[in-house]
C-alpha positions in Angstrom: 13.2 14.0 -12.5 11.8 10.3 -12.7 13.2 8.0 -15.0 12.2 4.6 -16.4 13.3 1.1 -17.4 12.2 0.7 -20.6 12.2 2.7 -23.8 9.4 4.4 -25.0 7.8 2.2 -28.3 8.2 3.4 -32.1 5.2 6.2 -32.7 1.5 4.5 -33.6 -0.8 6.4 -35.6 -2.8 9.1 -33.8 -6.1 8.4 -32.0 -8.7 10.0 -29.8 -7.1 13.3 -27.9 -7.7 13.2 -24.2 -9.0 16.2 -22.0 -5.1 16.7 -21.1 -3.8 16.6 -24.4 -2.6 13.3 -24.6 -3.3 11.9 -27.7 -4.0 8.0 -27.9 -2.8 5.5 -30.2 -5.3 4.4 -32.7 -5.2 0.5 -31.3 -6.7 1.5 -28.1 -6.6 -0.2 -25.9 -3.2 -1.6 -26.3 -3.4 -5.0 -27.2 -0.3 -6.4 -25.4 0.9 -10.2 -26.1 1.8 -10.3 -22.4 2.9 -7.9 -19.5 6.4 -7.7 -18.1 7.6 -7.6 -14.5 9.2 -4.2 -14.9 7.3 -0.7 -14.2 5.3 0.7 -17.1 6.7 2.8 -19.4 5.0 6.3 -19.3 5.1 7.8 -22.7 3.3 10.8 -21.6 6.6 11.6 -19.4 9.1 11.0 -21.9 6.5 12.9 -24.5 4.1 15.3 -23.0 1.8 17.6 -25.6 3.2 20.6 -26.4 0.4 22.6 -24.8 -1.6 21.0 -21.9 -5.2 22.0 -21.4 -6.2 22.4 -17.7 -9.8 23.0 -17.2 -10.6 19.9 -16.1 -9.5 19.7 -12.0 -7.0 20.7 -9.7 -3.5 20.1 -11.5 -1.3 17.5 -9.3 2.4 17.5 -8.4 2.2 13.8 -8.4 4.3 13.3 -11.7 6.8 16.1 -14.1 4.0 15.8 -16.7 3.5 19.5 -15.8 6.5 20.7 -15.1 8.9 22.1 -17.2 12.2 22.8 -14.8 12.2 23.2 -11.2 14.3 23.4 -8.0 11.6 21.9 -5.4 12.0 18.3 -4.4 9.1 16.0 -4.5 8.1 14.1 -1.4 5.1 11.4 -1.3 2.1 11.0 1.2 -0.2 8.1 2.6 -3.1 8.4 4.8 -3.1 8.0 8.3 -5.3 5.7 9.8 -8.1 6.8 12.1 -8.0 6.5 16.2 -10.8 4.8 16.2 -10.6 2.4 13.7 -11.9 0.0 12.9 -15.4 2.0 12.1 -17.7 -1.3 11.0 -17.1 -4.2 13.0 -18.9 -7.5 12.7 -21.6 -7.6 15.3 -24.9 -8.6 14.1 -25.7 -12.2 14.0 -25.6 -12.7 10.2 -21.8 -11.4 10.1 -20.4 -13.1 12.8 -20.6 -16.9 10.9 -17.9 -19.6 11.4 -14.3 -18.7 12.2 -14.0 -15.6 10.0 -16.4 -13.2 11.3 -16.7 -9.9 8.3 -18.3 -6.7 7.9 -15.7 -5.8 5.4 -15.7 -4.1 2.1 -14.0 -6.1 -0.3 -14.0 -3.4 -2.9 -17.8 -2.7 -2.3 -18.4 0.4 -1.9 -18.7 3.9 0.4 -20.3 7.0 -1.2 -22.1 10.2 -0.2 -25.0 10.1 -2.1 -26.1 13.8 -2.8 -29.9 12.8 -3.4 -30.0 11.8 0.1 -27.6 13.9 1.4 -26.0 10.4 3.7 -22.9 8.4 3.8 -23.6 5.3 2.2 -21.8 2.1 2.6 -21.7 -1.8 1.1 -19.9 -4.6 2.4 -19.5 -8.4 2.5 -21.4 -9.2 5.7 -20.3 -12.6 6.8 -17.7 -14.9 5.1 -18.5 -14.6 1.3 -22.2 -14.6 2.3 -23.9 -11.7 1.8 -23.6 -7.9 0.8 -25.2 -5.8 3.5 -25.7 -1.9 3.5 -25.4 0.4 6.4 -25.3 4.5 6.8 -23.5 7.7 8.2 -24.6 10.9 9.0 -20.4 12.2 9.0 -18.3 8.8 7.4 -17.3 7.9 11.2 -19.9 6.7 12.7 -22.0 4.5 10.9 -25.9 2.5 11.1 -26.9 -0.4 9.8 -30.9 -0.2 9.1 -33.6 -2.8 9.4 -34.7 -3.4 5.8 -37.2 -5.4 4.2 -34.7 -7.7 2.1 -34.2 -9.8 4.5 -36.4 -9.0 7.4 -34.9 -7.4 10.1 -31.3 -7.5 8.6 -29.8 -5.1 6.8 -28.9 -7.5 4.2 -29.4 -6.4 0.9 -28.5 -9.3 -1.2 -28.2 -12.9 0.3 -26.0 -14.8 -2.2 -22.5 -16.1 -2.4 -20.4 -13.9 -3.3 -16.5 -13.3 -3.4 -15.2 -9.2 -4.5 -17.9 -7.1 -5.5 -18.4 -3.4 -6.6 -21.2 -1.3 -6.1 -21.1 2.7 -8.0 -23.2 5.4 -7.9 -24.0 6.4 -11.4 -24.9 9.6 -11.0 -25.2 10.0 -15.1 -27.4 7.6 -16.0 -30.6 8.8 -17.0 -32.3 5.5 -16.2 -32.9 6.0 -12.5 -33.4 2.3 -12.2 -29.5 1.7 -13.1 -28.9 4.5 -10.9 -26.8 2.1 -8.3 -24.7 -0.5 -10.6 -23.3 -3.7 -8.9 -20.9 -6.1 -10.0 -20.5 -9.0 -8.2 -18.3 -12.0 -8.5 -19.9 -15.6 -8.0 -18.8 -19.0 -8.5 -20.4 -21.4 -10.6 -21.2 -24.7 -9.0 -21.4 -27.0 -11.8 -17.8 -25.8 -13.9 -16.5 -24.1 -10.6 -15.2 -20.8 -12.6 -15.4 -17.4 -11.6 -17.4 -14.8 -13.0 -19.3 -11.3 -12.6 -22.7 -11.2 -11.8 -24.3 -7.3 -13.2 -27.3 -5.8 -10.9 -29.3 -2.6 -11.1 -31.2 -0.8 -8.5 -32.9 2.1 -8.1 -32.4 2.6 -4.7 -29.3 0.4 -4.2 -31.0 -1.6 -1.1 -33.4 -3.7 -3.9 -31.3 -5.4 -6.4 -33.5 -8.2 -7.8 -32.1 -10.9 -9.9 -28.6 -10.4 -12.3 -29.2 -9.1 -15.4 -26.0 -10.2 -17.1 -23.2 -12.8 -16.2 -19.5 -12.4 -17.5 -17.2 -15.0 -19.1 -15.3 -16.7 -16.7 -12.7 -14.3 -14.6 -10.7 -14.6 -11.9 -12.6 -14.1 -7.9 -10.8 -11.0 -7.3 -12.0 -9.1 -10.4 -13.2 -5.8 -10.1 -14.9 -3.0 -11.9 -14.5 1.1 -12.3 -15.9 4.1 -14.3 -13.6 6.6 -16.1 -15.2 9.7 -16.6 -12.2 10.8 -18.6 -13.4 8.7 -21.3 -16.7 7.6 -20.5 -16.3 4.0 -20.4 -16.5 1.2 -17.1 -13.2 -0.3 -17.1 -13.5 -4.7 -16.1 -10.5 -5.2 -14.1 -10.1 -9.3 -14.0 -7.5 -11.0 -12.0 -5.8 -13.3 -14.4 -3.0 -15.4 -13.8 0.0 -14.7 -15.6 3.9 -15.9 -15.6 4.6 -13.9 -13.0 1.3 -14.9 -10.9 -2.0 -12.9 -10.5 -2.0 -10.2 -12.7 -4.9 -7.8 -14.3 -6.4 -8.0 -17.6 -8.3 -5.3 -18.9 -11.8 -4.5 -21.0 -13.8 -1.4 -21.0 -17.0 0.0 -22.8 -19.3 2.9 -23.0 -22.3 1.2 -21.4 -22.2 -1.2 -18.5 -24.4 -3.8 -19.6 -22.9 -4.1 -22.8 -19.4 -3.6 -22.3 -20.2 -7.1 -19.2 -21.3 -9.0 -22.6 -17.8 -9.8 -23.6 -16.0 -12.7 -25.3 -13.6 -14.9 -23.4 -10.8 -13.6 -26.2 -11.7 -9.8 -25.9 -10.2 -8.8 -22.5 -6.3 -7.8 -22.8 -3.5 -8.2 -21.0 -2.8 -5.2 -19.1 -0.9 -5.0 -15.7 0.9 -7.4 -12.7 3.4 -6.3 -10.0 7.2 -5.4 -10.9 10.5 -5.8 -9.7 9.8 -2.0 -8.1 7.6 -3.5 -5.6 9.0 -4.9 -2.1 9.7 -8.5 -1.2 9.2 -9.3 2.9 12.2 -10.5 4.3 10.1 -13.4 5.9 8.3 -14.7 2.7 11.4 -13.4 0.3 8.2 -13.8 -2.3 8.1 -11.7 -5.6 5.3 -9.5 -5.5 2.3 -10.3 -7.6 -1.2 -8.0 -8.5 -3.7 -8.8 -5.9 -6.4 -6.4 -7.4 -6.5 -3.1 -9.3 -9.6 -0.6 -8.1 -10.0 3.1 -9.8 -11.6 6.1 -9.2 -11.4 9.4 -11.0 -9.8 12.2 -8.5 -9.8 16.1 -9.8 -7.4 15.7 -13.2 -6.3 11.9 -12.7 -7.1 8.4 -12.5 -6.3 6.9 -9.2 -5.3 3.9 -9.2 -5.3 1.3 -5.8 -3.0 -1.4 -6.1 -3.5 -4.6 -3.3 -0.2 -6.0 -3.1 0.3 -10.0 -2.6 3.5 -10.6 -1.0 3.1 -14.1 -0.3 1.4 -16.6 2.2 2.9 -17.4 5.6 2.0 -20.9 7.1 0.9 -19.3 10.4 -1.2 -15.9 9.4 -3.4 -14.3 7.3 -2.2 -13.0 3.9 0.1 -9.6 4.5 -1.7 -7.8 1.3 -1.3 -4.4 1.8 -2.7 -1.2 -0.6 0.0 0.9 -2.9 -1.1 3.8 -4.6 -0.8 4.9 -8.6 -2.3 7.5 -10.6 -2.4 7.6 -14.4 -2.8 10.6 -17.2 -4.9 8.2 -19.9 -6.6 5.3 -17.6 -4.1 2.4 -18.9 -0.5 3.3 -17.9 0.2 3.6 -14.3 2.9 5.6 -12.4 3.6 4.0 -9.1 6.9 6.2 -8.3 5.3 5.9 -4.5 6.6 2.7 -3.4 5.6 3.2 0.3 2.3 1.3 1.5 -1.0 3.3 0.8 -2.7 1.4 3.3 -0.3 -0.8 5.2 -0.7 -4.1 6.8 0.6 -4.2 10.9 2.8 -6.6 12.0 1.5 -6.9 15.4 -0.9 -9.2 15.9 -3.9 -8.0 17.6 -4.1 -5.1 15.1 -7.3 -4.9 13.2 -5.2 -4.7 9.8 -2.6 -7.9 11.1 -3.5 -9.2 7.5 -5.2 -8.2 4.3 -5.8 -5.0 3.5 -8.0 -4.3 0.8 -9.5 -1.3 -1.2 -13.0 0.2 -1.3 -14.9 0.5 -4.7 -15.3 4.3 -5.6 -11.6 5.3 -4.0 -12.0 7.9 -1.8 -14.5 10.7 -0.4 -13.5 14.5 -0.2 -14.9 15.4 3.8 -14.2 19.5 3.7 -10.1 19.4 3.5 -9.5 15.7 4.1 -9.8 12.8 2.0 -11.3 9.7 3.5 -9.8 6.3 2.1 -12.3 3.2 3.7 -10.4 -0.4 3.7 -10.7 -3.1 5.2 -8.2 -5.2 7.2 -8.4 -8.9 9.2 -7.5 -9.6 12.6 -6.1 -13.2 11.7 -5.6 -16.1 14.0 -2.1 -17.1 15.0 -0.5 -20.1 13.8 -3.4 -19.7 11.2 -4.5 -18.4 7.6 -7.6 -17.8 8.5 -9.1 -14.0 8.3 -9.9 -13.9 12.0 -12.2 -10.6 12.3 -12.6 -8.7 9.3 -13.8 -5.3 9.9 -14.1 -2.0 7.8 -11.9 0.9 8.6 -10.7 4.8 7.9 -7.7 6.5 7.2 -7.5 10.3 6.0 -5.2 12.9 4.0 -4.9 16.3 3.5 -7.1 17.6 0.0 -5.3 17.1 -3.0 -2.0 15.5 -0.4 -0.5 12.8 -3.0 2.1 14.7 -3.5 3.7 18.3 -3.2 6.9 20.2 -4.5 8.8 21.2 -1.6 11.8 23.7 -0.3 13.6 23.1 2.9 13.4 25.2 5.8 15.3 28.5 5.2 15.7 28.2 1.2 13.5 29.8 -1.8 12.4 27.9 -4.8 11.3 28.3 -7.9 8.9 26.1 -10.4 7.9 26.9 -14.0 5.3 24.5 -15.6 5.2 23.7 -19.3 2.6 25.7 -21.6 -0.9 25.6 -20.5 -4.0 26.4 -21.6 -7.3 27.1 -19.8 -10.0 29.1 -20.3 -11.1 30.2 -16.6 -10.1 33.7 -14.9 -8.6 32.7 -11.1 -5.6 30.8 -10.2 -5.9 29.1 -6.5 -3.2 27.1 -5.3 -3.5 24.1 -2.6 -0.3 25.3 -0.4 1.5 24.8 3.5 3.8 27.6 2.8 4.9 27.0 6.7 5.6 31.4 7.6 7.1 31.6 3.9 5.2 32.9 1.2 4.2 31.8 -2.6 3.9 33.9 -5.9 3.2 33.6 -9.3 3.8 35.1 -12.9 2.8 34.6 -16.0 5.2 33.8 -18.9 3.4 34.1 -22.4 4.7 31.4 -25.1 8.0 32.2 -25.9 8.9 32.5 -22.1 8.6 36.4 -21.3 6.9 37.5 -18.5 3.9 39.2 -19.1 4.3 42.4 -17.4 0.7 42.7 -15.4 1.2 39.1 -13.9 5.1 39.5 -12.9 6.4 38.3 -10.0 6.4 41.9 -8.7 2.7 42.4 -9.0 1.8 39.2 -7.4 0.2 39.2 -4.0 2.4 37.0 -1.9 -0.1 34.6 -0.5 1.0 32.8 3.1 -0.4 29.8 5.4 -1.4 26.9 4.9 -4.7 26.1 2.5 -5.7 23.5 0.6 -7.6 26.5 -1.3 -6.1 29.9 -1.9 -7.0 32.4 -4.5 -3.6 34.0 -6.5 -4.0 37.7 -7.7 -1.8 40.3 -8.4 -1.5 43.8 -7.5 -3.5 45.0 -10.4 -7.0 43.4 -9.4 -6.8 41.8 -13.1 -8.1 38.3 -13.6 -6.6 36.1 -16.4 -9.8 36.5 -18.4 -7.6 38.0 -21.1 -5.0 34.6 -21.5 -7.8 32.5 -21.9 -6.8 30.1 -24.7 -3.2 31.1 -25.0 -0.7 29.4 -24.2 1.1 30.4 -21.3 3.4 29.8 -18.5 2.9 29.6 -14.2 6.0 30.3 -13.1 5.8 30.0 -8.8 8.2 31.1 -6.0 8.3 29.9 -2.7 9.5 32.3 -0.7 12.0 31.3 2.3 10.0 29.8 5.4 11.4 28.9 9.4 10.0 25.4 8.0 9.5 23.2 4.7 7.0 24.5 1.9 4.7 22.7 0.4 2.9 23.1 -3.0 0.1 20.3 -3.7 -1.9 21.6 -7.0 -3.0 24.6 -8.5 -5.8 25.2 -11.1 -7.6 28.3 -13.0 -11.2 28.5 -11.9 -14.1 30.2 -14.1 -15.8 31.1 -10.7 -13.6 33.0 -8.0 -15.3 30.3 -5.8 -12.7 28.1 -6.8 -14.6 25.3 -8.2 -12.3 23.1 -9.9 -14.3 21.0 -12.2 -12.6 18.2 -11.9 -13.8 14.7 -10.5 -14.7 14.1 -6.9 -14.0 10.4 -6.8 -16.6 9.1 -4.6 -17.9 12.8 -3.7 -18.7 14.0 -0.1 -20.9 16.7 1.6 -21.6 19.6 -0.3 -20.9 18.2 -3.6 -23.9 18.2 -6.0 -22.3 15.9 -9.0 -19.5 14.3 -10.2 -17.3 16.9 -10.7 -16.7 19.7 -8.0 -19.1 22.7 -9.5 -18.8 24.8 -5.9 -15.1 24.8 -4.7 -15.2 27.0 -1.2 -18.9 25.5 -0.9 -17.7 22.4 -0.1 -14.3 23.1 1.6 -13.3 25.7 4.4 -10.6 25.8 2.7 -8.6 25.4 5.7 
């Protein structure tokens, strides 16, 4: 089980109740005097509710929030990065300026937009020049359009510029503030940072800002958590341990960019979990800190800065988190996300850096876009800085495993849902997986033993449960209950990734779909096998 070092604060009065069952604290959200340099502490762990409400989105294996007692063994994921990376490459006149030619998302953005049924992409195009726009018909190979912006060019906003952030809001009802971009500039006459807010309709006409920020940090990003309904400003600050994050949120955009200098919070940095090179021997500090929403979590895309060699390009490099309430982060995974090379030549020799809106769901794979600079030896400079791919199994965080040759067995803690079919995301490698269903005191209710369940076998990321009877589990909607699963004994590992209960025997999860991807007609996934082959 995963542990922590620090103890879990005296109980705070009760505030809002989450779609988990977390309940917040009424001071929300936190108000810290200053961060430490040791992990979070994750009250949620050390406290989960005593019934957790499922409905929303495929239930991860990436923490013990939802388990109870097991005898699988957890083992952590990243991406690998695509063959043919890097996918956007600086070649059109406006991107290849000075020494550091980009066509690079610096957060930005990539999307499917479900209007227009496209990949859509934004990226700094040309050193902290411009942010350009360009398209994909599959999220490999991608265009850049002539536009009427700037003629010819596919720029679509020619100013100075430093990270930016573009989101599709799908929710807003103002189809002008349909795209949302947040941009950070520099002020020539005090020299300080801030965020410069856009609307567009269309997201290739942006006009002129409607709203600039108190002063921030140049790496300062921003997110939407649909958990809560509120954009979350996450603004590089510089703290005793170096750049760190501070935090401010609100329910609307435009208002919530309107804040005072005082209002934004200390919130999170690096920690003495995170790796110090050997070469730099440099603590760790928080580079930047983008979000998306991803089935039942937040997650949360940590850029690493682990110093600055004299002779190349900073060796940032992405870690991955994921938190239960949008504030505290669990970043058990201490292996790169998205890793920096250390062979020059590489596209990714220096500075990796996340995309706005997280990740895509593409049928069973999930497509992470970064972008990553060639360098110049014996020099900091970027070098080529290009845009690039690197892909997952569905739902692949994390899984609960057995070795080759054993059984295991995993019970979760009381749940409650009110949907009818349980599908599992599972590489049960030639061994097989079951379920039951234990009612609140812990008996087995005898309909949805582990005798009556239909062993399920292979390897899919989407796989219906039932049991012998042809029953649904209609009639334990809104009680709480137990999953007990059993891995039966494979010639190889099994994996279990997630499992959910589904009102529709499609397997829709209705959870978020981060960034969204073909077939997806929202923000939440409303069609489960209509979207996925389900491998």
């Amino acid at each position: 089980m995963l542990t922590f070092s620090q103890t879990v604060a005296a109980e705070e009065p009760a505030g809002q109740i989450l779609y988990n069952g977390i309940q917040l604290p009424s001071q929300w959200p936190p108000n810290p005097k200053a961060i430490t340099y040791e992990p979070m502490p994750l009250q949620y762990l050390q406290k989960p509710p005593a019934v957790i409400p499922i409905d929303v989105g495929r239930q991860l294996f990436v923490d013990d929030f939802l388990i109870e007692k097991t005898t699988l063994t957890r083992s952590y994921y990243s991406p690998q990065y695509f063959s043919g990376d890097p996918v956007l490459v600086p070649d059109k006149p406006w991107e290849k300026t000075g020494v550091n030619p980009m066509a690079m998302v610096f957060s930005d953005g990539v999307w499917y937009d479900p209007k227009d049924q496209i990949f859509k992409m934004w990226y700094m195009g040309g050193e902290v020049r411009s942010t350009c726009y360009a398209t994909s018909k599959d999220g490999i190979h991608w265009e850049k359009p002539a536009l009427d912006v700037e003629a010819g060019t596919n720029i679509v906003r020619k100013a100075p510029r430093d990270s930016s952030t573009v989101w599709i809001d799908l929710n807003d009802k103002d189809l002008s503030r349909r795209f949302k971009m947040f941009s950070v500039w520099r002020n020539a006459k005090t020299k300080s940072w801030g965020i410069e807010v856009l609307f567009s309709a269309d997201g290739i006409h942006w006009g002129e800002p409607v709203q600039r920020t108190q002063s921030c940090g140049d790496r300062s990003t921003v997110f939407y958590n649909p958990f809560r309904k509120v954009w979350v400003f996450s603004l590089r600050s510089d703290s005793p341990f170096g750049r760190a994050r501070k935090y401010w949120e609100g329910a609307d955009a435009l208002e919530a960019s309107k804040y005072k200098k005082t209002d934004p919070t200390w919130w999170i940095g690096a920690d003495s979990h995170d790796r110090i090179r050997d070469d730099l021997k440099t603590p760790a500090q928080l580079y930047n800190l983008d979000a998306a929403a991803y089935e039942s979590v937040m997650l949360g895309f940590f850029s690493i800065w682990r110093g600055q060699p004299k002779d190349r390009a900073k060796p940032n490099e992405v870690m991955i988190g994921w938190s239960r309430d949008g504030w505290h982060w669990d970043r058990s995974n201490r292996t790169p996300f998205l890793p920096v090379s250390e062979h020059h030549g590489d596209w990714n020799w220096g500075n990796v850096q996340s995309c706005g809106g997280g990740c895509l769901i593409v049928g069973d794979q999930l497509y992470f876009y970064c972008s990553g600079r060639a360098g110049i030896p014996g020099s900091k400079n970027s070098g080529v800085s290009t845009t690039s791919l690197a892909t997952m199994r569905r739902d692949g965080f994390a899984s609960m495993d057995t070795p080759a040759g054993e059984s295991g067995d995993l019970t979760t803690r009381p749940v409650r849902f009110s949907g009818k079919y349980l599908f599992v995301n599972a590489d049960l490698a030639e061994g097989d997986l079951r379920a039951e269903v234990l009612d609140e005191s812990g008996k087995v209710i005898p309909e949805f033993s582990l005798d009556q369940s239909v062993p399920s076998q292979g390897d899919h990321t989407l796989q219906q449960l039932k049991w012998k009877s042809g029953k649904d589990l209609s009639e334990l909607s809104n009680r709480p209950v137990r999953f007990h699963f059993h891995v039966g004994a494979g010639k190889k590992a099994a994996r279990l990734f997630a499992f959910w209960v589904s009102p529709q025997e499609s397997g829709a999860s209705h959870g978020f779909v981060a960034a969204g991807g073909p077939g997806f007609e929202g923000t939440t996934d409303t069609v489960g096998n209509g979207a996925s082959s389900g491998k």
